[in-house]
C-alpha positions as semicolon CSV with decimal commas, in nm:
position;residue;x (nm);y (nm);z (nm)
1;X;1,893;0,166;1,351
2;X;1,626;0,390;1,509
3;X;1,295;0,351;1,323
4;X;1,251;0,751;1,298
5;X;1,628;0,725;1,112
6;X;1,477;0,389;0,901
7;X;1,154;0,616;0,780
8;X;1,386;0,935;0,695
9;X;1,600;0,720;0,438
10;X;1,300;0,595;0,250
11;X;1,167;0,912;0,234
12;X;1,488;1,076;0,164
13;X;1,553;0,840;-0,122
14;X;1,254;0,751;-0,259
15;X;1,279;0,448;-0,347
16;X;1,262;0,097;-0,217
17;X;1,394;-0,240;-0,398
18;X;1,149;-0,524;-0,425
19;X;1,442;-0,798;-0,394
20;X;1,217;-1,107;-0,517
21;X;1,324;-1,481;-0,569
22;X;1,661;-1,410;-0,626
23;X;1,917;-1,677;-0,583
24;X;2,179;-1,639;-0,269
25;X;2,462;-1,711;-0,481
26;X;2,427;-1,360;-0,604
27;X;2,271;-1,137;-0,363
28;X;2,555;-0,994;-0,263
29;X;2,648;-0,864;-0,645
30;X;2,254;-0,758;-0,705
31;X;2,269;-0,541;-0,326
32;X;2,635;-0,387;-0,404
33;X;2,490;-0,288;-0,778
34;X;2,173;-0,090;-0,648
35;X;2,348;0,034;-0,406
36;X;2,631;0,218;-0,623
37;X;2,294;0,347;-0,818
38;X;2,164;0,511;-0,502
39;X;1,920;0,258;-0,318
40;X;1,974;0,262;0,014
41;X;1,636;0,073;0,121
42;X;1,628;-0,332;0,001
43;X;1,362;-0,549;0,060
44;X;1,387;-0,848;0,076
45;X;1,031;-1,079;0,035
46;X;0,993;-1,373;0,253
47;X;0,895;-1,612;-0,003
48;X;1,184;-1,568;-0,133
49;X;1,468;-1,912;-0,075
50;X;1,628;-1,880;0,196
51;X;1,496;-1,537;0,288
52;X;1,647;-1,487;0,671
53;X;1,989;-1,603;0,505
54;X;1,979;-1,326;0,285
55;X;1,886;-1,058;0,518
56;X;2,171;-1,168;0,718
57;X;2,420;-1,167;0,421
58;X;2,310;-0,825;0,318
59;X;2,329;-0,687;0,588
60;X;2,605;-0,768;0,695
61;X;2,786;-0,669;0,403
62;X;2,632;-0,354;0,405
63;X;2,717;-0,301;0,802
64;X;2,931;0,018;0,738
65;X;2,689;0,217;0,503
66;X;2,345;0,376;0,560
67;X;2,131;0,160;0,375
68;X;1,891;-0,051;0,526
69;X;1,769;-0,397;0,490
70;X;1,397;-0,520;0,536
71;X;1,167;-0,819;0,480
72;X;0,889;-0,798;0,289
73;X;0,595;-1,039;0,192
74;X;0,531;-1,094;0,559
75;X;0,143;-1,220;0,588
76;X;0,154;-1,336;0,960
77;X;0,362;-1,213;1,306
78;X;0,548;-1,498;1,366
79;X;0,720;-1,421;1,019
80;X;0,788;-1,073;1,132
81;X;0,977;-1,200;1,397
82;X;1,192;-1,417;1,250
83;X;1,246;-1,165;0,994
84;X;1,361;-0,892;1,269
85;X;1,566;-1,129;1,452
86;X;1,757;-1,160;1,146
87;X;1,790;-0,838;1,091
88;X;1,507;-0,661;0,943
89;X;1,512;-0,308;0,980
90;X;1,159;-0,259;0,825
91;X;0,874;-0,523;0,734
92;X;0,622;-0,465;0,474
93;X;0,352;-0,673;0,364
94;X;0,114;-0,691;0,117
95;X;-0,174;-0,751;0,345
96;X;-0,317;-0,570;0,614
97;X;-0,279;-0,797;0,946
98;X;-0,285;-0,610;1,239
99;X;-0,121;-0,866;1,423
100;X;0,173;-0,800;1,239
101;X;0,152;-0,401;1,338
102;X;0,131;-0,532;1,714
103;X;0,462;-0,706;1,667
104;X;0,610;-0,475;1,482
105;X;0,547;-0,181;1,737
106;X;0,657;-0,420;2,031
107;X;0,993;-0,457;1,845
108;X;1,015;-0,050;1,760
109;X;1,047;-0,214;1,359
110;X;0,915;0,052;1,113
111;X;0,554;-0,147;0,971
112;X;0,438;-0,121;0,651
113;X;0,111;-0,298;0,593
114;X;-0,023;-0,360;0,235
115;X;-0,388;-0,136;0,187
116;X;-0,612;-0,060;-0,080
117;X;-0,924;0,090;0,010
118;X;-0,946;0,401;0,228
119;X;-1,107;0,209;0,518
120;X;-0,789;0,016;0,550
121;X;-0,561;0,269;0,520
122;X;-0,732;0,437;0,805
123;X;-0,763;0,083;0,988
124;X;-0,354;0,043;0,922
125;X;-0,304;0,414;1,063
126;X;-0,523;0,387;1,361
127;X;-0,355;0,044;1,442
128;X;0,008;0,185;1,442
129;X;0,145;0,156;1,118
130;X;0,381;0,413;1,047
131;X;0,322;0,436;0,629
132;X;0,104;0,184;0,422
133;X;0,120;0,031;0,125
134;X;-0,070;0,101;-0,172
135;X;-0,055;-0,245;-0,373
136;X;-0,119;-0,329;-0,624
137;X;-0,069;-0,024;-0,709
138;X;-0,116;-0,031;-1,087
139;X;-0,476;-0,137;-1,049
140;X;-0,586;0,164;-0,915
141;X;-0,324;0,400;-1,039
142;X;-0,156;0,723;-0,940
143;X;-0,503;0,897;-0,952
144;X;-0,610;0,724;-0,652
145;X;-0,323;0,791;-0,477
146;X;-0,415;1,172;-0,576
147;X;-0,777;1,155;-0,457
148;X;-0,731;0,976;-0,097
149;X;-0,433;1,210;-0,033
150;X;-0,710;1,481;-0,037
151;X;-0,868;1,389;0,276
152;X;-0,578;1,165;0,436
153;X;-0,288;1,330;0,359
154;X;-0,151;1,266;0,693
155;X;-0,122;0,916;0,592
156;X;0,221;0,830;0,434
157;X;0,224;0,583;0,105
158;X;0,385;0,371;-0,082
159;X;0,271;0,259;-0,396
160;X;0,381;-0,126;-0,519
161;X;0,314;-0,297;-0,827
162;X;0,360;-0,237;-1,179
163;X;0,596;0,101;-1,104
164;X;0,786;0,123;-1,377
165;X;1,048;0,435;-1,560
166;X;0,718;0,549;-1,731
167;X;0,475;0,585;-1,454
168;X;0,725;0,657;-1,202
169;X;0,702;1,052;-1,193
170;X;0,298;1,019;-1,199
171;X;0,271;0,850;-0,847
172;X;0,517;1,092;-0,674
173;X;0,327;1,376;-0,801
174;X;0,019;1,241;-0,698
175;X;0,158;1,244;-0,324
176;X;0,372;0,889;-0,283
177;X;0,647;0,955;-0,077
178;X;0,834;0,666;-0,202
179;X;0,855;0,377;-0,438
180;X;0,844;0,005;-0,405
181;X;0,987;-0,127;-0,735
182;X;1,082;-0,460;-0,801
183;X;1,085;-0,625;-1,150
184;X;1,141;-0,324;-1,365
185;X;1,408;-0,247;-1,168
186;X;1,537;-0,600;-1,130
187;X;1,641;-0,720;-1,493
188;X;1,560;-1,033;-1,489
189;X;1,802;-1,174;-1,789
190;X;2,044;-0,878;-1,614
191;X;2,104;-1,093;-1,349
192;X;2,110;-1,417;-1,535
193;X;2,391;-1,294;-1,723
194;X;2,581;-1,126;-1,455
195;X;2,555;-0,785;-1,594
196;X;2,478;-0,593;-1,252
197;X;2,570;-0,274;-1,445
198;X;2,227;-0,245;-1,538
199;X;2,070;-0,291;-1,227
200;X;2,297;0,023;-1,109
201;X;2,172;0,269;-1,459
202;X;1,826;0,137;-1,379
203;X;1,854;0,236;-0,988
204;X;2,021;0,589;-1,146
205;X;1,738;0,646;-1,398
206;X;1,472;0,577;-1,090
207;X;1,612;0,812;-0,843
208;X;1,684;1,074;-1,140
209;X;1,344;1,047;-1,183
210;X;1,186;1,054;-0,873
211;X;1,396;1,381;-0,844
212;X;1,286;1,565;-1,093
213;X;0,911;1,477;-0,978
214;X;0,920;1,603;-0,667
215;X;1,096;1,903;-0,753
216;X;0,809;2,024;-1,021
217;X;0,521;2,231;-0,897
218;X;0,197;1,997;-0,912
């Protein structure tokens, strides 16, 4: 998929799944279940088992649709690489390695990096990233998101880490123009016991959410 087309569904959407140390068994069930609940941007992390195995499952699977498949967790370039030649639509990371941005713009893959200081969100930006990532994001909160928008609000984030149905609406308000939410969206005991139906009303109550947000005046 074109990168431009890649950016325009996570913005669209809003949201992006943090798919973390899940077993392969049932990756198929846990993509299928956020996807009927409106995700159409997974991530998968690379430390992960068996990451590249699941990027290649999911996506294939999920050939025929609109929703895209990334890696995420990638610290160095040769990771990036194997990620993209699985498949990876998008990488994200929680670092910044610029490396990885280099790679990433040689392969036309849409590059996240992770930031969280204003010097390296501008560092990210000036090296090519095309959005960064706030993280952890619940260490510095939606008001910081809020205050750095002020004077780089050409710079597109995504806050990651502790996002959760309470705080949700905060960050998009503050300027996020998406989501990365992983374990409060991923149940946990859910998934242990099969019940994917949750995963799919959590998915719902996110994206009702993030709706709602960014359709109130700030």
């Amino acid at each position: 998929m074109d990168k431009s087309k890649v950016l325009k569904v996570i913005e669209d959407t809003g949201l992006v799944a943090v798919i973390r140390g899940m077993e392969l068994a049932k990756m198929a069930n846990i993509a299928k279940a956020l996807v009927a609940g409106g995700v159409k941007a997974l991530e998968i992390t690379m430390n992960s088992s068996q990451p590249l195995k699941m990027i290649e499952e999911v996506k294939s699977l999920l050939e025929d649709t609109d929703v895209i498949i990334g890696a995420g967790t990638v610290l160095d370039p040769e990771t990036a690489r194997a990620a993209i030649l699985a498949g990876a639509e998008f990488i994200f990371a929680p670092n910044l390695n610029l490396k990885v941005i280099e790679l990433c713009r040689r392969y036309d893959k849409l590059v996240m990096p992770g930031v969280m200081t204003p010097t390296e969100i501008v560092t990210a930006w000036e090296a090519g990233a095309d959005l960064v990532k706030v993280f952890p994001a619940q260490v510095v909160g939606p008001e910081f998101i809020k205050s750095v928008k002020g004077p780089l609000n050409h710079i597109k984030m995504i806050p990651t880490g502790g996002i959760n149905l309470d705080n949700a609406a905060d960050y998009i308000k503050a300027g996020a123009i998406a989501l990365g939410v992983g374990g409060s969206l991923l149940d946990k005991k859910a998934i242990a016991n099969e019940d994917y139906e949750i995963l799919t009303e959590r998915a719902r109550a996110f994206q009702r959410i993030i709706e709602k947000a960014r359709n109130q005046p700030n």
